[in-house]
LODREN-110300 format. One record per residue (C-alpha): residue number from 1; residue in one letter; chain; y, z, x. Coordinates in pm, 1 decimal, m for minus. Layout:
<r i="NUM" aa="a" ch="A" yy="Y" zz="Z" xx="X"/>
...
END
This chain:
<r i="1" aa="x" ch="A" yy="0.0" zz="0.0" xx="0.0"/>
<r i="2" aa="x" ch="A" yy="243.4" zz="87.0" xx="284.7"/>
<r i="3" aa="x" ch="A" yy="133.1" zz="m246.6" xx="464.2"/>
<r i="4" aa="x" ch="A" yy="232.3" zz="m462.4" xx="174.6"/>
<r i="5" aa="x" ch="A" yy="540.1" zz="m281.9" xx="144.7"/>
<r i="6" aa="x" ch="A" yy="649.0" zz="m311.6" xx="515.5"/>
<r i="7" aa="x" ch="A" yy="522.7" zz="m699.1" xx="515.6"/>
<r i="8" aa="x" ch="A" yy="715.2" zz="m755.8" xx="193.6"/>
<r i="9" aa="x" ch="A" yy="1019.2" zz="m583.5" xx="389.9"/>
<r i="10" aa="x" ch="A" yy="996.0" zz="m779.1" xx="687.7"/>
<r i="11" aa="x" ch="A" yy="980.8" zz="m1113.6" xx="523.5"/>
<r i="12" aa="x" ch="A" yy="1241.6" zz="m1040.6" xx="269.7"/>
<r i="13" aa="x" ch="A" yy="1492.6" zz="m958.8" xx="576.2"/>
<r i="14" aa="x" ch="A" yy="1334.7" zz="m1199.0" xx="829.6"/>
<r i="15" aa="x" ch="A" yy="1570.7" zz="m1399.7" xx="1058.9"/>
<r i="16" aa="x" ch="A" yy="1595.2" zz="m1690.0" xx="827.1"/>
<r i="17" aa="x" ch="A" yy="1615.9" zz="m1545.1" xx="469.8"/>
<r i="18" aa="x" ch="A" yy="1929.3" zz="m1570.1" xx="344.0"/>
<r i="19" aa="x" ch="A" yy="1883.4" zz="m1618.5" xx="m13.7"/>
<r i="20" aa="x" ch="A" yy="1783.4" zz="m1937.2" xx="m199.6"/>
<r i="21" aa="x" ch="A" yy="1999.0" zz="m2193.4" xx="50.8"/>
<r i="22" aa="x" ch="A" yy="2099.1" zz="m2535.6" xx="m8.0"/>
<r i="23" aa="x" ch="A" yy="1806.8" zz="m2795.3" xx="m210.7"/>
<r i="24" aa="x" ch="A" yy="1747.7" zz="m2994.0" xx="110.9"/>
<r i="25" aa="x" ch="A" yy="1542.0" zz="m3244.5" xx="m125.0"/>
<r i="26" aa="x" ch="A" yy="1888.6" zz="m3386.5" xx="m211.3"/>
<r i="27" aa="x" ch="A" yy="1898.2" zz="m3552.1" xx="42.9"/>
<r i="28" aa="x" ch="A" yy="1652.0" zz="m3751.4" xx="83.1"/>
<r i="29" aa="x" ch="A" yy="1676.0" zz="m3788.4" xx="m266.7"/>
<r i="30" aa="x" ch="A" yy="2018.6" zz="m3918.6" xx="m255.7"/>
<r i="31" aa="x" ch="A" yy="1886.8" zz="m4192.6" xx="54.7"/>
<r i="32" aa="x" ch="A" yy="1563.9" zz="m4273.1" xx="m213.2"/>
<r i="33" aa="x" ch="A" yy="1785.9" zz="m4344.5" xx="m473.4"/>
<r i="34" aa="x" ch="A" yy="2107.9" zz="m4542.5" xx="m261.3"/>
<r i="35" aa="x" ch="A" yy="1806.6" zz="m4754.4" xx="m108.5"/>
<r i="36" aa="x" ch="A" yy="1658.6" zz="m4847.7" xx="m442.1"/>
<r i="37" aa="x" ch="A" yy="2037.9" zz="m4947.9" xx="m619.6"/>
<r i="38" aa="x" ch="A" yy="2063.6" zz="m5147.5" xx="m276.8"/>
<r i="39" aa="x" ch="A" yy="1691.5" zz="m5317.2" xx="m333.6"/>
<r i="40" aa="x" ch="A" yy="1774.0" zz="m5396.8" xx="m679.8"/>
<r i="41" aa="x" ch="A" yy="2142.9" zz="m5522.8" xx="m643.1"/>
<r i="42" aa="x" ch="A" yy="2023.2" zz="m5764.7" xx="m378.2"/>
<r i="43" aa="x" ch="A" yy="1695.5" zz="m5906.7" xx="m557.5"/>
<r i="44" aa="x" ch="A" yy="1858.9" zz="m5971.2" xx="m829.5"/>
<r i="45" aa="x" ch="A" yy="2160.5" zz="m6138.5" xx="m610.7"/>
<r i="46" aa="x" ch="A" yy="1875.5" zz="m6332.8" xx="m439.5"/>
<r i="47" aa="x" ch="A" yy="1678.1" zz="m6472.8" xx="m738.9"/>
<r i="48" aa="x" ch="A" yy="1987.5" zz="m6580.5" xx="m966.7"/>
<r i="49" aa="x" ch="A" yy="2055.2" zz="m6335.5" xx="m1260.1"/>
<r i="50" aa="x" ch="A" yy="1877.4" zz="m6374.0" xx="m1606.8"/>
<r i="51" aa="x" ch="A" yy="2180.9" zz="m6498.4" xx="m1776.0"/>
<r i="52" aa="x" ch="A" yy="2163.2" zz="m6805.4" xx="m1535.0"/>
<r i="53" aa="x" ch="A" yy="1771.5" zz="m6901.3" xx="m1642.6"/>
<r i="54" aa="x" ch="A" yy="1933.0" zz="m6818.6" xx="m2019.2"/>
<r i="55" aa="x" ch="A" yy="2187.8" zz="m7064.0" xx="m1981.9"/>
<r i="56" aa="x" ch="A" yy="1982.2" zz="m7359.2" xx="m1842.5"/>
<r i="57" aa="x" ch="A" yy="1740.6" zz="m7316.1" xx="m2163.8"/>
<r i="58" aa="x" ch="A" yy="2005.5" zz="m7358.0" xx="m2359.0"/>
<r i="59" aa="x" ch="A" yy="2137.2" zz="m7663.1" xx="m2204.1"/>
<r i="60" aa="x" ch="A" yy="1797.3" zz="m7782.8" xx="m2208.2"/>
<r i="61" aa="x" ch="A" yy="1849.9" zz="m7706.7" xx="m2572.8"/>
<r i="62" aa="x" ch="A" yy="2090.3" zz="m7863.0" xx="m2618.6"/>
<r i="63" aa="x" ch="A" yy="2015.6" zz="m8176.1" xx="m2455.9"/>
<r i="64" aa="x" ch="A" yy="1657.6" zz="m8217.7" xx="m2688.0"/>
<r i="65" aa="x" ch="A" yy="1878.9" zz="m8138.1" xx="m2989.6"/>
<r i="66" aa="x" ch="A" yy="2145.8" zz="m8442.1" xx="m2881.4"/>
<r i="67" aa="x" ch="A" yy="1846.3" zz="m8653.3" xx="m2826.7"/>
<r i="68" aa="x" ch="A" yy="1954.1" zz="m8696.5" xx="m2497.1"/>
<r i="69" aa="x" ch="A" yy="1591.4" zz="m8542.6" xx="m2376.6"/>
<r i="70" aa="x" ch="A" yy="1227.3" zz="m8631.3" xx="m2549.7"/>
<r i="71" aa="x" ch="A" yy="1018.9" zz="m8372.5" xx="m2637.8"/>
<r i="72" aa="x" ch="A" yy="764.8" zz="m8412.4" xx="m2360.7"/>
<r i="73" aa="x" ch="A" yy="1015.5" zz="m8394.3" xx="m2109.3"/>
<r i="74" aa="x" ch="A" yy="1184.3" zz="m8078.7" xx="m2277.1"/>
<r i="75" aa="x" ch="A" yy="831.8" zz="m7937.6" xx="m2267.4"/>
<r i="76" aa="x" ch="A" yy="773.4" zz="m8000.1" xx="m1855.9"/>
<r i="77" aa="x" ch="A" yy="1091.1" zz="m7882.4" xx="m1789.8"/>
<r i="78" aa="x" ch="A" yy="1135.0" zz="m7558.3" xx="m2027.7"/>
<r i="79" aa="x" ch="A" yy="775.2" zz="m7476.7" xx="m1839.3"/>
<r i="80" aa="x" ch="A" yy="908.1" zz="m7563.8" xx="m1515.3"/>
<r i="81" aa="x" ch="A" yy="1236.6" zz="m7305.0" xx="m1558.5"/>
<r i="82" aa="x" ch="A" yy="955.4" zz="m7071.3" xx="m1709.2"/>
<r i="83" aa="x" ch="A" yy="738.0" zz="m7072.6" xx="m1366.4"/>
<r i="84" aa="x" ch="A" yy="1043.5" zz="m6982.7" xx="m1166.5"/>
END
């Protein structure tokens, strides 16, 4: 009973206890998170946005509904902008 008492002691004052301390997870954390919003802002950057596929279906649209296009041709190229 003393023991435990003394070790609890001992710890509870040891040379580096000096209460809860700062969350040191943070900051990796914080690099995790800064690396991912990097990752993300620059694949997107790198692979043309979604508006930009969006927007060349609906030319592609367009130009089959102007007649401008047949339909087998709107079909090969709607499934070509599909594969990329």
């Amino acid at each position: 009973m003393l023991t435990t008492t003394m070790l609890t002691a001992a710890t509870a004052t040891g040379p580096y206890w000096h209460g809860g301390g700062f969350p040191f997870f943070v900051f990796p954390a914080f690099f995790f998170f800064a690396f991912l919003v990097v990752f993300v802002v620059f694949g997107v950057l790198r692979r043309g946005s979604w508006r930009a596929r969006s927007d060349a279906r609906s030319v592609l649209a367009d130009r089959f509904a102007r007649g401008d296009i047949d339909a087998d041709e709107y079909r090969s190229r709607l499934s070509e902008l599909s594969r990329k």
